[in-house]
N, CA, C and O of each residue as an XYZ file, in Angstrom:
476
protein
N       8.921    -14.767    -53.431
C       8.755    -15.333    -52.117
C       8.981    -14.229    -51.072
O       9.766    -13.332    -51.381
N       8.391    -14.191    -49.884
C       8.091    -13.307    -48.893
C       9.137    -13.341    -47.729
O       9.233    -14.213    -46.867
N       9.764    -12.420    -47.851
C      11.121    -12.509    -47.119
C      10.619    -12.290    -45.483
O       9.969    -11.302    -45.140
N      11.105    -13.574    -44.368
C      10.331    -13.277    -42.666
C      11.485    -12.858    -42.196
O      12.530    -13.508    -42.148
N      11.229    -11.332    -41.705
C      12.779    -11.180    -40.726
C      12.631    -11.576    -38.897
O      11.523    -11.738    -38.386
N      13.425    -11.641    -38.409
C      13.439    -12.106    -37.512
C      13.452    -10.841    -36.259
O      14.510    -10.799    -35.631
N      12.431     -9.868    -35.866
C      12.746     -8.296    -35.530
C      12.224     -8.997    -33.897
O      11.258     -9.630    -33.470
N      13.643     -8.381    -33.298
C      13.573     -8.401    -31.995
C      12.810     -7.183    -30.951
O      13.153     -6.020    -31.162
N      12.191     -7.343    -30.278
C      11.351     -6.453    -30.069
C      12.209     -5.295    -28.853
O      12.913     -5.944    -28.079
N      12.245     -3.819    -28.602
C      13.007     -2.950    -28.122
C      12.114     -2.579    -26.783
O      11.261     -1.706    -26.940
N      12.210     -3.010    -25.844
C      11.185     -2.852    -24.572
C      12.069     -1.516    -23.642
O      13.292     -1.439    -23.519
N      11.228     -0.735    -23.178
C      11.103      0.338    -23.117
C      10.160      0.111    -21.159
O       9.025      0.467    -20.843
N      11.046     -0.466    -20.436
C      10.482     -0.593    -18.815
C      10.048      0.483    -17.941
O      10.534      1.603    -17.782
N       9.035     -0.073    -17.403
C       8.252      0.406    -16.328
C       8.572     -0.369    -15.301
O       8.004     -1.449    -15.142
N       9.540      0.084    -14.450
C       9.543     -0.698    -13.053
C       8.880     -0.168    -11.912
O       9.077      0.959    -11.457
N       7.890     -1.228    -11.352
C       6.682     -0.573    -10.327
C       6.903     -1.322     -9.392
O       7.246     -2.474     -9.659
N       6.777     -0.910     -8.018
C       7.422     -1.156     -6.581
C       6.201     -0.353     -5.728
O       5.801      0.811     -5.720
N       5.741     -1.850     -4.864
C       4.599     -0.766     -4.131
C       4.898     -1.725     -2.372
O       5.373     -2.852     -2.233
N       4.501     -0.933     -1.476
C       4.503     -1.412     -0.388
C       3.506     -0.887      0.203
O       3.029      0.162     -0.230
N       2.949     -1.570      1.408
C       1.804     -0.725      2.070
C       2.362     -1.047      3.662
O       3.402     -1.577      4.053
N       1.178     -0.477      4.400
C       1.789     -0.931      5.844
C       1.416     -2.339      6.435
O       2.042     -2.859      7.359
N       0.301     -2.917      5.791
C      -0.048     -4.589      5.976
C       0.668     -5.344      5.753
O       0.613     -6.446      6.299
N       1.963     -4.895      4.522
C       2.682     -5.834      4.320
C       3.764     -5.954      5.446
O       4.272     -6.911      6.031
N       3.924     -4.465      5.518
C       5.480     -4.359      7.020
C       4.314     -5.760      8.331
O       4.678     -6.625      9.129
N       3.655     -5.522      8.117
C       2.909     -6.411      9.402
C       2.587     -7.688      8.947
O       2.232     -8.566      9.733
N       2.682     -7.875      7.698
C       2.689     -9.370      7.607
C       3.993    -10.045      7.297
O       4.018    -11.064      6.607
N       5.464     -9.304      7.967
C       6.220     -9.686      7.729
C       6.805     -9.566      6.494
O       7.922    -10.080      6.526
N       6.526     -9.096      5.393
C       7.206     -9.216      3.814
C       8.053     -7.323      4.406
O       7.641     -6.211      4.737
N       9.653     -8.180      4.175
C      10.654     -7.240      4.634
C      11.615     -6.785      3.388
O      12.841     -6.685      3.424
N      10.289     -6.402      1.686
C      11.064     -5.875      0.750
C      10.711     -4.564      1.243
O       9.820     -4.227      2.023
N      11.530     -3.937      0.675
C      11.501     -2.647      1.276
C      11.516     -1.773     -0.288
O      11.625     -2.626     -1.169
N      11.455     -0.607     -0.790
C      10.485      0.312     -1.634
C      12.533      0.146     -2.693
O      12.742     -0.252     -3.839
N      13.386      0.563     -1.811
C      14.806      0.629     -2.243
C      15.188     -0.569     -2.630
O      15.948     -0.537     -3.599
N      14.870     -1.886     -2.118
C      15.239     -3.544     -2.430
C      14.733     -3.638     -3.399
O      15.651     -3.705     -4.217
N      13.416     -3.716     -4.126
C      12.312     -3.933     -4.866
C      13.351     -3.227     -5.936
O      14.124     -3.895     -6.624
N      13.253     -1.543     -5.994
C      14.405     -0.842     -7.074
C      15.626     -1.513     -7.553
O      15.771     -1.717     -8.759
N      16.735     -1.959     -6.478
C      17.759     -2.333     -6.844
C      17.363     -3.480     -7.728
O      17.659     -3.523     -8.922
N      16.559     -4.576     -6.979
C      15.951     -6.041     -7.675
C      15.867     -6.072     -9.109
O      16.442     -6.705     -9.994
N      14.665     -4.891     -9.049
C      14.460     -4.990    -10.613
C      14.901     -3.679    -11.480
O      14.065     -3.056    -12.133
N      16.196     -3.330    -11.439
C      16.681     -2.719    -12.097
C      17.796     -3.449    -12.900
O      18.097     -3.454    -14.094
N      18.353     -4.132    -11.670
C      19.156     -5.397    -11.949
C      18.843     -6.427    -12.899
O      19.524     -6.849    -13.834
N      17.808     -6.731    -12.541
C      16.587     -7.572    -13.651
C      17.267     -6.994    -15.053
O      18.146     -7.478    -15.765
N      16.414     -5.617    -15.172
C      16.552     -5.108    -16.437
C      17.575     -4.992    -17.102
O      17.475     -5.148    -18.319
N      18.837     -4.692    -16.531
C      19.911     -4.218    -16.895
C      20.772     -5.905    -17.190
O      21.700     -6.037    -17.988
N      20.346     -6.738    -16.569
C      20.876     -8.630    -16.944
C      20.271     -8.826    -18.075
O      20.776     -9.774    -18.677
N      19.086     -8.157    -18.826
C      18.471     -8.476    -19.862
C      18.421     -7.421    -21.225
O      17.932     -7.492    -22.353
N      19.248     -6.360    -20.422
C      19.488     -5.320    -21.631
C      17.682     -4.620    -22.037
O      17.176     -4.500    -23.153
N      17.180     -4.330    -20.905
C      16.217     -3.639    -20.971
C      16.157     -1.931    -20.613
O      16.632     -1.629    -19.519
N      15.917     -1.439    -20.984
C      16.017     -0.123    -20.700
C      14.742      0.335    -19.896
O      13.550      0.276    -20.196
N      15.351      0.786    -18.837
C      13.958      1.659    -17.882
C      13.840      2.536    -17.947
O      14.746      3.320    -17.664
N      12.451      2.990    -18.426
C      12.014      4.145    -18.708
C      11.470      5.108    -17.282
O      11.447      6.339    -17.308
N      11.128      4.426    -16.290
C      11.027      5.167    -15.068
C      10.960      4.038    -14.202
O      10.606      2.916    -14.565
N      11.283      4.334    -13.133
C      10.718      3.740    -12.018
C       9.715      4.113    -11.094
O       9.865      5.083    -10.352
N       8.833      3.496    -11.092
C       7.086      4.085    -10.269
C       7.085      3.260     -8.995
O       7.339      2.057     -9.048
N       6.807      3.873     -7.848
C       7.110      3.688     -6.495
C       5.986      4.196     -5.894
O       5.747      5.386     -6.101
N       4.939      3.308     -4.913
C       3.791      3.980     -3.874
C       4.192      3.098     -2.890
O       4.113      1.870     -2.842
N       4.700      4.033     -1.991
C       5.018      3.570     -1.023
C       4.166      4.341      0.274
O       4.361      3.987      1.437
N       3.289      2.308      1.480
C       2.497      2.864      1.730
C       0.971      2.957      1.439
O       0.026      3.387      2.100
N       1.087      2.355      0.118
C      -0.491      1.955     -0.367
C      -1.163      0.830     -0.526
O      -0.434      0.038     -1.123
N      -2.030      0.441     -0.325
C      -2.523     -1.115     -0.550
C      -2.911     -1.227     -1.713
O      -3.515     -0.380     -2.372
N      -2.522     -2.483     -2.092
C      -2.842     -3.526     -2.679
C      -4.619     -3.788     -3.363
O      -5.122     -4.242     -4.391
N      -4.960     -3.345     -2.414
C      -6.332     -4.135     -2.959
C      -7.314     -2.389     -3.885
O      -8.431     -2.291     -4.393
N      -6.112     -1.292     -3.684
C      -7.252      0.113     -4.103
C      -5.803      0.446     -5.312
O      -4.636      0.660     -4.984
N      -6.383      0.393     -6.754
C      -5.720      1.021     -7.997
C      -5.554      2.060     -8.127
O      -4.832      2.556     -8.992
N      -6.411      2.851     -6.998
C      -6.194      4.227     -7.386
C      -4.797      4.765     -6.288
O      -4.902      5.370     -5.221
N      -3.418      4.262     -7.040
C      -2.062      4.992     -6.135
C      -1.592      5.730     -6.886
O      -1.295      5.145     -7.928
N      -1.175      7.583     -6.902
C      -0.576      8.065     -7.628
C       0.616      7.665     -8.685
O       0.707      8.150     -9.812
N       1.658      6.540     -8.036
C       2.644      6.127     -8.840
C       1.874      5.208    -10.252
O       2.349      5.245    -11.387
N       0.739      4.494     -9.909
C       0.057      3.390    -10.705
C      -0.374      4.140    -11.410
O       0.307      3.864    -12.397
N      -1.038      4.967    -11.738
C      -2.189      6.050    -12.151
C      -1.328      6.486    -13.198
O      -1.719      6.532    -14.364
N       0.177      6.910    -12.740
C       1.340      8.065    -13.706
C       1.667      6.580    -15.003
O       1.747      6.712    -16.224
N       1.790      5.325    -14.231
C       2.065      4.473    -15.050
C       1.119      4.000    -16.166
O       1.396      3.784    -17.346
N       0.285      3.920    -15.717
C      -0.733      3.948    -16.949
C      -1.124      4.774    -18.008
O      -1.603      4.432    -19.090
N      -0.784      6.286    -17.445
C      -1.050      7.188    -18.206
C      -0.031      7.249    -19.141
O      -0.162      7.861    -20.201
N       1.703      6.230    -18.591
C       2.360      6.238    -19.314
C       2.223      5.376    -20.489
O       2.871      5.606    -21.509
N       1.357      4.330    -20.386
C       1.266      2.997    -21.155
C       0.277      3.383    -22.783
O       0.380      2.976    -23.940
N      -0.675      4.387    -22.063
C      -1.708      5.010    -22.903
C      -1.021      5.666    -23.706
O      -1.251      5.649    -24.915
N      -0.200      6.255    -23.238
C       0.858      7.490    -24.086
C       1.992      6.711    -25.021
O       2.732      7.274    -25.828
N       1.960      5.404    -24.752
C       3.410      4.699    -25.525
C       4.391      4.534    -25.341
O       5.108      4.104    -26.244
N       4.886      4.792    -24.094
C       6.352      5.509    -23.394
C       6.450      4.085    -23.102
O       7.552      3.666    -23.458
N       5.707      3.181    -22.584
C       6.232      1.787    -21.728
C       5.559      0.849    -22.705
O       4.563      1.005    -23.412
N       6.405     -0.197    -22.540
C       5.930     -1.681    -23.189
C       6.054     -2.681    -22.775
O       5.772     -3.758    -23.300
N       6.446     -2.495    -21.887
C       7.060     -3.666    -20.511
C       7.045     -2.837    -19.017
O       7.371     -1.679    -18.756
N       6.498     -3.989    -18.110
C       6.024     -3.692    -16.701
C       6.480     -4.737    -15.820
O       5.964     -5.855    -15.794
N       7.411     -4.388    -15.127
C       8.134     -5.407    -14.161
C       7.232     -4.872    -12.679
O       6.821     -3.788    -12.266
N       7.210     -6.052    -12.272
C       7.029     -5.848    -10.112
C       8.143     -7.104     -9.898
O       8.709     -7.757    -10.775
N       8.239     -7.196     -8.695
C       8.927     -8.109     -7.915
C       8.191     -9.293     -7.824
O       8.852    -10.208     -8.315
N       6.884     -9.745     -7.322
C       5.403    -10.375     -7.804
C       4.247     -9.918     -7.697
O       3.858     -8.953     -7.039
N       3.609    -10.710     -8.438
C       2.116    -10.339     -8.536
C       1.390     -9.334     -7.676
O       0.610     -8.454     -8.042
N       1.940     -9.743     -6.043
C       0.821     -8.851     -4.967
C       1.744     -7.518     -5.187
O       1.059     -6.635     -4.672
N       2.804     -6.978     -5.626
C       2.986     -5.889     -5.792
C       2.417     -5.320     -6.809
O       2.482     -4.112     -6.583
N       1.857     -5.511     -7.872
C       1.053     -5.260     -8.711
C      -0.735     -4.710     -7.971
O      -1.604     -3.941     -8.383
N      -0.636     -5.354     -7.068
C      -2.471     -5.652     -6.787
C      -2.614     -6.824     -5.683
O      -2.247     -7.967     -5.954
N      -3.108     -6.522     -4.552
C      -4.182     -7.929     -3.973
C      -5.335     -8.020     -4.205
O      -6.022     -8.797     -3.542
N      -5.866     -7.269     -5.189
C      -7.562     -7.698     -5.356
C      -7.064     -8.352     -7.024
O      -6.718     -7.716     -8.020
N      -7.204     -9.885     -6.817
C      -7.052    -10.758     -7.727
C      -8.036    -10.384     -9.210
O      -7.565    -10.499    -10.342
N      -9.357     -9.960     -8.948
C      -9.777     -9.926     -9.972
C      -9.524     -8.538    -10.920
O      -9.636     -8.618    -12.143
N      -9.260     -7.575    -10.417
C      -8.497     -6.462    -10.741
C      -7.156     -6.320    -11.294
O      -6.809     -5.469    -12.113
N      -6.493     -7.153    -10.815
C      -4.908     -7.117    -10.769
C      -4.814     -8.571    -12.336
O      -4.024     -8.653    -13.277
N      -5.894     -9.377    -11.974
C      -6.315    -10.432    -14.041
C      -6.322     -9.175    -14.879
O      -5.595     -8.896    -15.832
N      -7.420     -8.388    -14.255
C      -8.179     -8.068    -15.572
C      -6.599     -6.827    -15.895
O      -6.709     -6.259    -16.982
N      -5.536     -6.507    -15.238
C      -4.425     -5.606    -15.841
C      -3.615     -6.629    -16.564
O      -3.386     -6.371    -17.746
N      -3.221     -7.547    -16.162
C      -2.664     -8.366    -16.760
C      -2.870     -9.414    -18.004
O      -2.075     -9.710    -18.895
N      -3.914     -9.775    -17.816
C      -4.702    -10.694    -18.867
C      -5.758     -9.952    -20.549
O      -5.940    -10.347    -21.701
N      -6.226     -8.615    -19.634
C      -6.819     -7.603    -20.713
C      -6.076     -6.408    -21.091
O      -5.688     -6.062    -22.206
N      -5.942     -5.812    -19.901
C      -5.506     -4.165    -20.430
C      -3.856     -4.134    -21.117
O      -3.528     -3.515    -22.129
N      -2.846     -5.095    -20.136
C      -1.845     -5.123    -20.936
C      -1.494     -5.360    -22.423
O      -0.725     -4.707    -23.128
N      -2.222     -6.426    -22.731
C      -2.231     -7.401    -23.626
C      -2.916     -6.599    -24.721
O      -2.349     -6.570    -25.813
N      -4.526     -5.680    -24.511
C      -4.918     -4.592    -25.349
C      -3.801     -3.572    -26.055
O      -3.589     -3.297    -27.236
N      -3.326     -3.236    -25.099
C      -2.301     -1.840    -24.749
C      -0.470     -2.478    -25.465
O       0.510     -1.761    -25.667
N      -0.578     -3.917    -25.677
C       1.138     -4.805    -26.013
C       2.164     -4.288    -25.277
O       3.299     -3.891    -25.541
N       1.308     -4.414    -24.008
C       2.098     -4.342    -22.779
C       2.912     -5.907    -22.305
O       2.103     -6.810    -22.090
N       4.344     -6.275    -22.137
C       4.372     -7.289    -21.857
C       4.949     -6.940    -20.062
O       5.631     -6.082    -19.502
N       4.196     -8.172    -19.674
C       3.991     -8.047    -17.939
C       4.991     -8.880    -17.257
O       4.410     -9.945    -17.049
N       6.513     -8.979    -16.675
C       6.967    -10.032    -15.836
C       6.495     -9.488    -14.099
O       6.309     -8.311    -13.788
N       6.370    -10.778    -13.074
C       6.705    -10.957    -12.614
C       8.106    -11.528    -11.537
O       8.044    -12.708    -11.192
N       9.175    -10.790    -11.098
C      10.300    -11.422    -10.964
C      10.112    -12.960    -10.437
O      10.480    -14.026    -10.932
N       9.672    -12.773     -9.701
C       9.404    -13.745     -8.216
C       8.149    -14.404     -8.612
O       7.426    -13.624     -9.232
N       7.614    -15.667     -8.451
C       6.670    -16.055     -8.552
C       6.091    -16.922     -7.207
O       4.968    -17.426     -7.234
């Protein structure tokens, strides 16, 4: 008979924190240092280990191409991360169909697992 062990999986975080200047103007008053503390805290309540913290601060939302995003992916390709925290979703991305297709395809390709803190 086929012995099932029960293997807990060892996540290895990417914490990503983005702000742009639309947001300072639409009122959202996380700030690049809040977002850090937030979800470091996160990680560290769950015994996750962060492997970096990636920060564009300053960039929108709706364009993927931000140096911090770019380093993170290249980290994901490379194996270094297996888990990807934001604070929510629009820190990830405001172009909805872009910001699915990271979450729903490329992570999930890549056994990337994705939280959102905040929903």
């Amino acid at each position: 008979m086929e012995q099932v062990r029960n293997e807990q999986t060892i996540y290895s975080a990417a914490v990503y924190c983005r702000l742009s200047k639309d947001d300072e103007q639409a009122g959202e008053s996380v700030s690049i240092e809040t977002q850090k503390m937030m979800l470091t805290d996160f990680c560290h309540e769950r015994g996750f280990s962060v492997y970096e913290i990636y920060a564009d601060d300053g960039y929108s939302g709706l364009n993927f191409n931000r140096p911090a995003f770019t380093r993170l992916l290249e980290d994901i390709d490379n194996g270094k991360v297996n888990l990807v925290i934001t604070k929510d979703l629009s820190r990830l991305g405001r172009d909805y169909i872009q910001t699915g297709y990271y979450t729903d395809v490329y992570f999930s390709r890549k056994r990337v697992r994705y939280i959102a803190v905040q929903t």
